[in-house]
Legacy VTK file of the C-alpha trace (Angstrom):
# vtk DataFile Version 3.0
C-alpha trace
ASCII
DATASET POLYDATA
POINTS 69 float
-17.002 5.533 2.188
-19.354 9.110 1.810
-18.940 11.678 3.662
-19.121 10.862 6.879
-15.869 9.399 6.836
-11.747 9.003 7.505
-9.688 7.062 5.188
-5.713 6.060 5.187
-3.708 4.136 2.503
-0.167 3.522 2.655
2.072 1.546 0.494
5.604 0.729 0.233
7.851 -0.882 -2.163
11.208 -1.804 -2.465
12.722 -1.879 -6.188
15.559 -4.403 -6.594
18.161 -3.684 -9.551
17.467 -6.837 -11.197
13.261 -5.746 -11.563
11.723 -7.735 -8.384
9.544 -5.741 -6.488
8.237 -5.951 -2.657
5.632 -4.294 -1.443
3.203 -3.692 1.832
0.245 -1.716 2.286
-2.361 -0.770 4.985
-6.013 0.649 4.431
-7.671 2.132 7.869
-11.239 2.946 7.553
-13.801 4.356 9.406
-17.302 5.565 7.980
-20.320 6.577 9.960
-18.064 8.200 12.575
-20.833 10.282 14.014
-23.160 8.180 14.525
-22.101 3.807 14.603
-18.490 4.518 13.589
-17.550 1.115 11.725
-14.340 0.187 11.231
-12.508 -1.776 8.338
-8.601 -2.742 8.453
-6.383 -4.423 5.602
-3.487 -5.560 5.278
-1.416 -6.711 1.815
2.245 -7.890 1.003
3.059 -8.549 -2.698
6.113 -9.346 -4.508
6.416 -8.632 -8.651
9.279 -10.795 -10.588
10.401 -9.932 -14.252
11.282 -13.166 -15.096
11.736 -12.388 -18.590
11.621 -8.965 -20.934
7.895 -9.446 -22.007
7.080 -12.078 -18.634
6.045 -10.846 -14.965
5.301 -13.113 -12.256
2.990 -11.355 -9.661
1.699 -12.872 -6.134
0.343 -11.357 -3.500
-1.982 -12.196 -0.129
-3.969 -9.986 1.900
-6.340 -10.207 5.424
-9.314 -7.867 6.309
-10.325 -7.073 9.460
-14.533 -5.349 9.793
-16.048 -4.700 13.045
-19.081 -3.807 11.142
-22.286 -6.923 10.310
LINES 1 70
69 0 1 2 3 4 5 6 7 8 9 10 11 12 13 14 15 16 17 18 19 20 21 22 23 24 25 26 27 28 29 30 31 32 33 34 35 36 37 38 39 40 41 42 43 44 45 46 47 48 49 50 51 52 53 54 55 56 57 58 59 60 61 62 63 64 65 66 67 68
C-alpha cells in the first residue's frame, strides 16, 4: 500500500460446538490519497468443517472491487 495510504480489515467468525466455522471479512483500501486516491474493496465468506480428527474441509469465495487501471 506505502505510505500514502488508509487500510481496514475486518473479520468475523462464528465457532460452532461441533468445530464448523463461518466466517466474513472486508478489506477497504485506498493508496495514493493525495494525489489519484485509488480505491480497492473485497469481500470474502468462508466456512471450515472438521469432518474428522485429522480431516478439515475448507471453502470459501470472494469478489474484488478496483476503481484503479
Amino acid at each position: 500500500m506505502g505510505s500514502d495510504a488508509i487500510d481496514l480489515f475486518l473479520r468475523a467468525e462464528y465457532r460452532f460446538r461441533h468445530g464448523t466455522i463461518i466466517g466474513a471479512e472486508a478489506d477497504f483500501e485506498r493508496s495514493q490519497i493525495h494525489t489519484s486516491d485509488q480505491k480497492r474493496a473485497w469481500y470474502a465468506v468462508d466456512i471450515e468443517y472438521q469432518a474428522k480428527d485429522n480431516i478439515i474441509l475448507k471453502a470459501g469465495a470472494g469478489n474484488e472491487e478496483s476503481d484503479s487501471d
